[in-house]
C-alpha positions as CSV (number, residue, x, y, z in Angstrom):
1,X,138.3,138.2,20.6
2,X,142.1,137.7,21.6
3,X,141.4,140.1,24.4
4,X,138.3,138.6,25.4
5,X,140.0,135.1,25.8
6,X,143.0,136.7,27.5
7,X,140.1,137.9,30.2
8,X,138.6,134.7,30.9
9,X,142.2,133.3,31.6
10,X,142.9,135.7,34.2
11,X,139.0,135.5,35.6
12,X,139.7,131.2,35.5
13,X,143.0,131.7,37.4
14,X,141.3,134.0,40.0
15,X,138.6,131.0,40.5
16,X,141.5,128.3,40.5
17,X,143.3,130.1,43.2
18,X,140.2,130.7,45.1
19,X,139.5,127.3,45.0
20,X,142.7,126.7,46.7
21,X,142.8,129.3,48.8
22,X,139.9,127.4,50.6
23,X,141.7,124.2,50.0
24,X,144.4,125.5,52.1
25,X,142.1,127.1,54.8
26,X,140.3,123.9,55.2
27,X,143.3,122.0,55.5
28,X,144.7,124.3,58.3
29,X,141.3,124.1,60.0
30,X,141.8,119.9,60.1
31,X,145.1,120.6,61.6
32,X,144.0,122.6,64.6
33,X,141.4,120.2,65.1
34,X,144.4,117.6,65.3
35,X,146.1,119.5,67.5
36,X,143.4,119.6,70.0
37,X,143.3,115.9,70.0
38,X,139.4,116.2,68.5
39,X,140.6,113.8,65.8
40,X,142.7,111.3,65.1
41,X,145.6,111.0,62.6
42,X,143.5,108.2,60.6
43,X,140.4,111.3,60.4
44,X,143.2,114.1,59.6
45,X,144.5,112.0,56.2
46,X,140.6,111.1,55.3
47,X,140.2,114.6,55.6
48,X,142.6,115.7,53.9
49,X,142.2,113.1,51.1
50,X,138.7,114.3,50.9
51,X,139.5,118.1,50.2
52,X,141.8,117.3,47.7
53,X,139.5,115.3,46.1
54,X,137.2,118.5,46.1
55,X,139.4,120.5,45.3
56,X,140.7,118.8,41.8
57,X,136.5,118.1,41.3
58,X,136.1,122.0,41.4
59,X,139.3,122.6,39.7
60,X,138.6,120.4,36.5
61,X,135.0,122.3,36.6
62,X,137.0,125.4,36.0
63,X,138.9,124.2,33.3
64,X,136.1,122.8,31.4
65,X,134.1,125.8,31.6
66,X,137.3,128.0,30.6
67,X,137.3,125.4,27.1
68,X,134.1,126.1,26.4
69,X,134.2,129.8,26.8
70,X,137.5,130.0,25.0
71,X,135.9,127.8,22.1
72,X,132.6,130.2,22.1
73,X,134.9,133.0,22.0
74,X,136.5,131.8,18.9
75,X,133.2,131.0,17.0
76,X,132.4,133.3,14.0
């Protein structure tokens, strides 16, 4: 069970950092957009507001599911 529990960890980990792996690509992606004067500064921090709101959304979705698992794990 111990190992079991130690594998959904890691597999919750590898779905956190996916999570802001995009995060960060989406961020960058706002950025160049900026850059090229398609947006304004006022869109880029709304934007960026936005993913991190997402982002902590799909994060504490993770979590959640990794407690529940976990608890499963540990049922007799």
């Amino acid at each position: 069970r111990k190992d079991m529990i130690r594998v959904v960890r890691n597999e919750a980990e590898g779905g956190r950092i996916a999570v802001r792996n995009i995060r960060r690509d989406a961020i960058h992606d706002v950025k160049d957009l900026m850059k090229e004067k398609m947006i304004g500064e006022d869109d880029e921090h709304r934007a960026e507001d936005e993913i991190q709101v997402i982002t902590d959304k799909y994060i504490a979705e993770i979590d959640a599911l990794l407690a529940d698992k976990e608890s499963e794990l540990m049922e007799i």
